[in-house]
N, C-alpha and C positions, 0 to 999 in steps of 0.2 A: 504494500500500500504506500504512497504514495502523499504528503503533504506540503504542497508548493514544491518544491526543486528538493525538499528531503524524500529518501526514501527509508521510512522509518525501518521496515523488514534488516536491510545492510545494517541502520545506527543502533539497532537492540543487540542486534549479532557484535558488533564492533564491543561492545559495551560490558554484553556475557563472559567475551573473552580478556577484558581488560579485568575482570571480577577473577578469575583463574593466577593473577599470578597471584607470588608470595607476598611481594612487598605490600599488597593492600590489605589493611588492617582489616578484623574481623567484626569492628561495630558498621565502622562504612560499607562491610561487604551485606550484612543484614540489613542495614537501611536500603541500598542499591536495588537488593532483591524485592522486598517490601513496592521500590518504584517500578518498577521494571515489571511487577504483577498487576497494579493499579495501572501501568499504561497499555499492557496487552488487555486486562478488563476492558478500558475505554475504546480501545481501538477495534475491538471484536464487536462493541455496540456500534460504534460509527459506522462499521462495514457492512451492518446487518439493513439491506433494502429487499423490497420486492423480489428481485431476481432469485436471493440466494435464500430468503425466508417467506414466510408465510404472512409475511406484513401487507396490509393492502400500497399498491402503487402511489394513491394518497398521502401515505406517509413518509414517503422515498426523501429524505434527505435534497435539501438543492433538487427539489426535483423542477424541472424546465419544465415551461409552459406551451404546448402546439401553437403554433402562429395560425390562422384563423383560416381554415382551409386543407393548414397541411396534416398528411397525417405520416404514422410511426415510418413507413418505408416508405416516405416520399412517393408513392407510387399513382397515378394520375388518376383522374377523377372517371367514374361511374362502372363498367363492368373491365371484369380484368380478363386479361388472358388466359382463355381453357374452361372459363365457368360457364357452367350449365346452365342457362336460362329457362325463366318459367313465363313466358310472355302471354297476352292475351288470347284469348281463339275464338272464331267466330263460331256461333250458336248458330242453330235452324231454324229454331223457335223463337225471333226475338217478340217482345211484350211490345212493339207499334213498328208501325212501315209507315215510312213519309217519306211521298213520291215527290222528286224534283224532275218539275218537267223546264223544257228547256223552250225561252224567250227567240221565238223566229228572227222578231223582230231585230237583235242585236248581230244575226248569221249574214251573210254575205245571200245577196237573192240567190232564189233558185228555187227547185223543187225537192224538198223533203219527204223521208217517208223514218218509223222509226223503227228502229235493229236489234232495240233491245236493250239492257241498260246495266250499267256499273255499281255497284254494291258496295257502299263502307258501314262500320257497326261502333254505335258510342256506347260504352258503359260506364253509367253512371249509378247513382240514387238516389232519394226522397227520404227522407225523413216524413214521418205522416203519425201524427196520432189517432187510433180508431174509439172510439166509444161505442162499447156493446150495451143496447138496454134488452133488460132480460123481464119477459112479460110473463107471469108465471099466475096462471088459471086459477082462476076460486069458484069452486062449485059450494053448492048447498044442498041437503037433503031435504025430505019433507018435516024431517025433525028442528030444522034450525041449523045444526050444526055445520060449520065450513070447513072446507076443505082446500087446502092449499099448493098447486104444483108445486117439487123442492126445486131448490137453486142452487145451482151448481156451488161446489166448492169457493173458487175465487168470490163470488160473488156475497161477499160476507157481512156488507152494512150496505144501507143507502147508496152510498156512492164507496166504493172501495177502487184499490189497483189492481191492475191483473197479473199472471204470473208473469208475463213478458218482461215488464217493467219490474216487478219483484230480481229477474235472474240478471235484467241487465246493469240493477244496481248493485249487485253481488258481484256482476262481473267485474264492474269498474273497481270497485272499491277490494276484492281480494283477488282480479287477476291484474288488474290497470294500477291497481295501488295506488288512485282518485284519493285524496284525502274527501272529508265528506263535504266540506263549504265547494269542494269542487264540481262534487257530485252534483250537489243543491243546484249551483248554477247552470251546469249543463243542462239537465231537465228543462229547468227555465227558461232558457235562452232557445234551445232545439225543441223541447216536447211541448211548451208553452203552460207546461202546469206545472204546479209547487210539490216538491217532494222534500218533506224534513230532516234532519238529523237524524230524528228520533226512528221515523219510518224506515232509516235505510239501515239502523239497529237493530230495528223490528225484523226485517229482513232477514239480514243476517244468523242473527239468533233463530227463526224459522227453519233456514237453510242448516242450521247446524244441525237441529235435531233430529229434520227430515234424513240427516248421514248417519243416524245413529249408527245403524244397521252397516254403514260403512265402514265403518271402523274394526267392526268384530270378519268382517268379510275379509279385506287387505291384511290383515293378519292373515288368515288361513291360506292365503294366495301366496305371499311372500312366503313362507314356511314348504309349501311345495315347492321354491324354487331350489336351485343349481347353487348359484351362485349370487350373493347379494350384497350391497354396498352398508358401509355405515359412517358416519360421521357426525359431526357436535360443535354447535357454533353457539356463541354466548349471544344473547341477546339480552335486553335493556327492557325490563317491566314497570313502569311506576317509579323507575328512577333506582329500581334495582337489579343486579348483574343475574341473572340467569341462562339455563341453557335452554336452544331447541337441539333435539336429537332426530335423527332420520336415518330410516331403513329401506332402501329401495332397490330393485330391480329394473330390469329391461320393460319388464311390465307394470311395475305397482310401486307404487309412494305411499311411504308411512313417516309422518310427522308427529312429533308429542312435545310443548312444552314443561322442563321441567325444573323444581328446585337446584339440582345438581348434575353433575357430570359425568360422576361415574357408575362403578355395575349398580349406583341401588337405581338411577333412570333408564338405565337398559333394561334392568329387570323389570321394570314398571312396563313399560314399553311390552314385554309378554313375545318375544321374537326370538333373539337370540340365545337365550337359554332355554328355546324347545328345539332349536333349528340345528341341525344337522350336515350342511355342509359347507360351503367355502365362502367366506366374509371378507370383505376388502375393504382396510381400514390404512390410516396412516400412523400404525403403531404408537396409538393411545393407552398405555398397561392395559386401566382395567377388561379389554379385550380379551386379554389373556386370560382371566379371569373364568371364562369358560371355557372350560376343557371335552367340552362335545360338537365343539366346530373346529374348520380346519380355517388359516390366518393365509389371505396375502396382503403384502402390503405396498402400498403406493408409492411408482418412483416415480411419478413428479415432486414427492415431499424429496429422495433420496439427490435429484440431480439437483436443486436448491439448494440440497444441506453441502451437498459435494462443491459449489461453486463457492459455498460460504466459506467454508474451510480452506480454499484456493485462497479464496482472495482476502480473509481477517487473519491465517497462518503460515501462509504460501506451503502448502499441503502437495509438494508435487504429484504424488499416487492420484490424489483425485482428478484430474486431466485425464488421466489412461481411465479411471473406474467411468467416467462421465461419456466418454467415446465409447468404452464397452457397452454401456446400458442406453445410446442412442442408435448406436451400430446393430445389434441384439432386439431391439424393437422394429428397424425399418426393416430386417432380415426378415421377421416372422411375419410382417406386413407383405412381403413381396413373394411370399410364401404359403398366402392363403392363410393367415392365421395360428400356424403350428411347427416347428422344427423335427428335421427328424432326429431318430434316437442317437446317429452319429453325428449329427450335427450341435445336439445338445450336449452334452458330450465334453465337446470342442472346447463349447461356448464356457462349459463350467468348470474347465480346465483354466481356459484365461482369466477366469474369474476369480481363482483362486490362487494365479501367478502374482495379477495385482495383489492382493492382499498380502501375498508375503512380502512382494516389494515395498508396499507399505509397512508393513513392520519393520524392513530393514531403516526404510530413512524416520519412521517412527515409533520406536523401540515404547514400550509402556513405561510408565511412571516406574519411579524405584519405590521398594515395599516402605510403608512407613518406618520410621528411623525405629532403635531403640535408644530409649534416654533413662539413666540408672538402673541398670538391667530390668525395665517392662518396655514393652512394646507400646509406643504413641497407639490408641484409640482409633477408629476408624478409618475408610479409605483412602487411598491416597488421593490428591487431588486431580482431577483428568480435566484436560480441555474436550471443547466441543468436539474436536475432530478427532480424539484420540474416542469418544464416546460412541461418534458416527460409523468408526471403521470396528470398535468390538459389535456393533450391531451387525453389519454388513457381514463380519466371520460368523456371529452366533446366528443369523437369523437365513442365511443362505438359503435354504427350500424356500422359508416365505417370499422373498422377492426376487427367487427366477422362478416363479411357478408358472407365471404369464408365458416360457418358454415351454413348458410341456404339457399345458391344458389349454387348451382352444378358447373354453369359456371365462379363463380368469385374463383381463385386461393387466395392462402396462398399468394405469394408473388406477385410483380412487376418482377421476372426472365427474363417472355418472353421479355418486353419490354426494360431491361436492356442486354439481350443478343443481341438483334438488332443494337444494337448501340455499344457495345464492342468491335467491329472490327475498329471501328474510331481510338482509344487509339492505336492500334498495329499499324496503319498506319500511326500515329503520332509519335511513338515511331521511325519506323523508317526512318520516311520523315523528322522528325522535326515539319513540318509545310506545310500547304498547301501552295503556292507561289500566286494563286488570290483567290478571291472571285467566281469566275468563273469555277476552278479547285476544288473547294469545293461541289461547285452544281452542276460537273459534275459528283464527287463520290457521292453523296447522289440519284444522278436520280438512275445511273448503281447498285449501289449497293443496293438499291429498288428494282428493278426491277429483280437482282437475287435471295435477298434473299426468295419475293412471288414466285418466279420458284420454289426453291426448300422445300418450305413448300407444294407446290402441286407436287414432285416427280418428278422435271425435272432438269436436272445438269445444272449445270451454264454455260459446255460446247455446249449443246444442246440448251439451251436460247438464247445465242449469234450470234449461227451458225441461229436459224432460222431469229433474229430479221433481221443479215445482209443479209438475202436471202424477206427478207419482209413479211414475215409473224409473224400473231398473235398467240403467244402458250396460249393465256386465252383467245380463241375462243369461246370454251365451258364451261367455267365458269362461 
């Protein structure tokens, strides 16, 4: 690392070995070490950004502003090279035909006759509010007594909303993450009638119960799977630190907020202490914790932690470990997924080259001293990178597993994309206001995101749940 024209990595070194000779006395060589530990502390925090940690980009030290336009790789504006486009298509059936006939009078004289005509197609929409009234029959007997046709469900006071409006303000507000004053005005402004605070609460809370049944379902579904993701982001409730936790698949979203982070909210959660096979996590302990699932763990945390190590200890092993595990992933990519058994093999032979190499230029800590014949107390002190590479020797099977099973991915992505939508509605809520308002987003925004992993908008999940029906009938 590098400050101004010093390159501090050289002037620590210079400094270690100036502590080596004899002639420096033994109180200045304890003070020396004392600094020399407090500036490696400081400088491993300095070095710790985005890249090489789990900090968001936001926080990136000096981090530079995009100038207005431009973006990360400079690369020019609108579709790029090789992307798949999904452009409009013309329909058969459009909803109006408007004939343009053609003004004689602007054509050069002559005699016309017409050949037939050119075709283009706009698409647009309307916004339109409908108002249903519902005329519901009152007979009478010869007794007196009246009798009244029922009304449908929506239709539940004098004037009420219907389910449309019900899902679309569910939608805005826990897929669009709408704060509510925004909600309010949108209606107003587009629908031209008032919708409250409190209504679009009402809502919600509606929506939530109508999932009850959701809930106890997505568990059953995720426990039939393969292979499933997990991860735990802290979120901000009322002003205090809590976690959301999430368990997903290819198929199904399960969110819970909870008091804490560890096994006692996994086990609340009801998932992974029944579940039976491969989890992919970013080696959080209490993980480990259950001993009836098998562990991979994610190397997008591992190439972060290996860049971090590079660049706050100059780590050279991690160069070669960061090439093996990007080289090792484009291979089984261009492979269809899977290595073969000689190729795996190979793969875990250099795997294990590095590691020694690493040992050689990074030898472990020496055992705690003894002082008046007993042994100093506890263990010896390790850096981050001495910490990162006993993981990478002891945890080996867990993160080349993505090399010999088809269904275990390179990374944790899936399971950390499930949960990223928290952070934005944080960002721009602040904070959830209960505990109550937390596990309402966590059911709804479950319950859309399994929608559209199986191909159903968030739009059309909504509109049916509030109509009463199940859209994973046939799942």
């Amino acid at each position: 690392m590098n400050i101004g024209d010093i390159n501090v990595k050289e002037a620590i070194k210079k400094i270690e070995e100036a502590m080596t000779r004899k002639d420096v006395p033994s109180d200045l060589k304890a003070v020396m070490e004392i600094m020399l530990l407090l500036i490696k502390l400081l400088l491993q925090r300095l070095g710790i950004n985005s890249k090489n940690s789990s900090k968001p980009p936001s926080q990136d030290p000096n981090r530079t502003k995009k100038k207005n336009g431009q973006n990360e790789n400079q690369k020019k504006r609108g579709g790029q090279e090789g992307r798949v486009s999904d452009p409009l298509k013309p329909v058969d059936n459009p909803d109006e035909i408007i004939e343009l006939k053609i003004d004689l009078s602007t054509l050069p004289s002559g005699e016309y006759k017409s050949t037939g005509y050119e075709k283009r197609q706009v698409f647009d929409f309307s916004i339109r509010t409908t108002v249903t009234e519902y005329r519901a029959e009152v007979v009478e007997n010869e007794n007196g007594q009246k009798f009244t046709a029922p009304f449908p469900s929506e239709a539940k006071g004098f004037v009420s909303y219907g389910n449309r409006v019900r899902s679309h303000a569910v939608y805005l507000s826990q897929y669009q993450l709408l704060p509510y004053n925004r909600i309010e005005e949108y209606f107003k402004d587009e629908m031209q009638f008032p919708l409250s605070a409190g209504s679009i609460n009402n809502f919600l809370q509606e929506a939530f119960e109508k999932l009850d049944w959701f809930e106890h379902f997505v568990k059953s579904r995720l426990l039939e799977e393969r292979v499933i993701h997990a991860d735990e982001t802290g979120v901000n409730i009322n002003g205090e630190r809590k976690w959301l936790h999430g368990n997903t698949s290819l198929n199904w979203t399960y969110l819970i907020p909870h008091e804490k982070r560890g096994k006692e909210a996994m086990d609340k959660m009801g998932i992974l202490s029944s579940f039976s096979g491969i989890v992919v996590h970013d080696h959080w302990k209490p993980y480990f914790k259950h001993s009836n699932i098998s562990h991979a763990l994610c190397n997008a945390h591992h190439l972060r932690e290996l860049q971090r190590a590079w660049e706050t200890e100059g780590q050279e092993w991690t160069q070669s470990m960061i090439d093996f595990l990007l080289k090792t992933n484009e291979e089984i990519s261009q492979n269809g997924g899977l290595l073969s058994k000689e190729e795996s093999d190979i793969r875990r032979t250099r795997y294990r080259e590095i590691l020694k190499e690493a040992e050689k230029e990074f030898p472990p800590p020496e055992p705690s001293p003894i002082v008046e014949g007993k042994k100093k107390k506890g263990r010896a002190k390790q850096t981050f990178a001495r910490n990162l590479l006993n993981r990478l020797r002891d945890f080996e099977r867990e993160i080349l597993l993505f090399m010999d099973d088809k269904d275990v991915p390179f990374t944790n992505n899936l399971g950390e994309r499930d949960i990223r939508m928290t952070k934005v509605q944080q960002k721009i809520s602040g904070c959830f206001r209960s505990f109550d308002g937390a596990k309402i987003f966590c059911r709804i925004r479950s319950y859309l995101s399994s929608a559209k992993k199986h191909g159903i908008s968030p739009s059309d999940a909504l509109d049916a749940l509030f109509r009463g029906e199940n859209i994973f009938t046939s799942k």
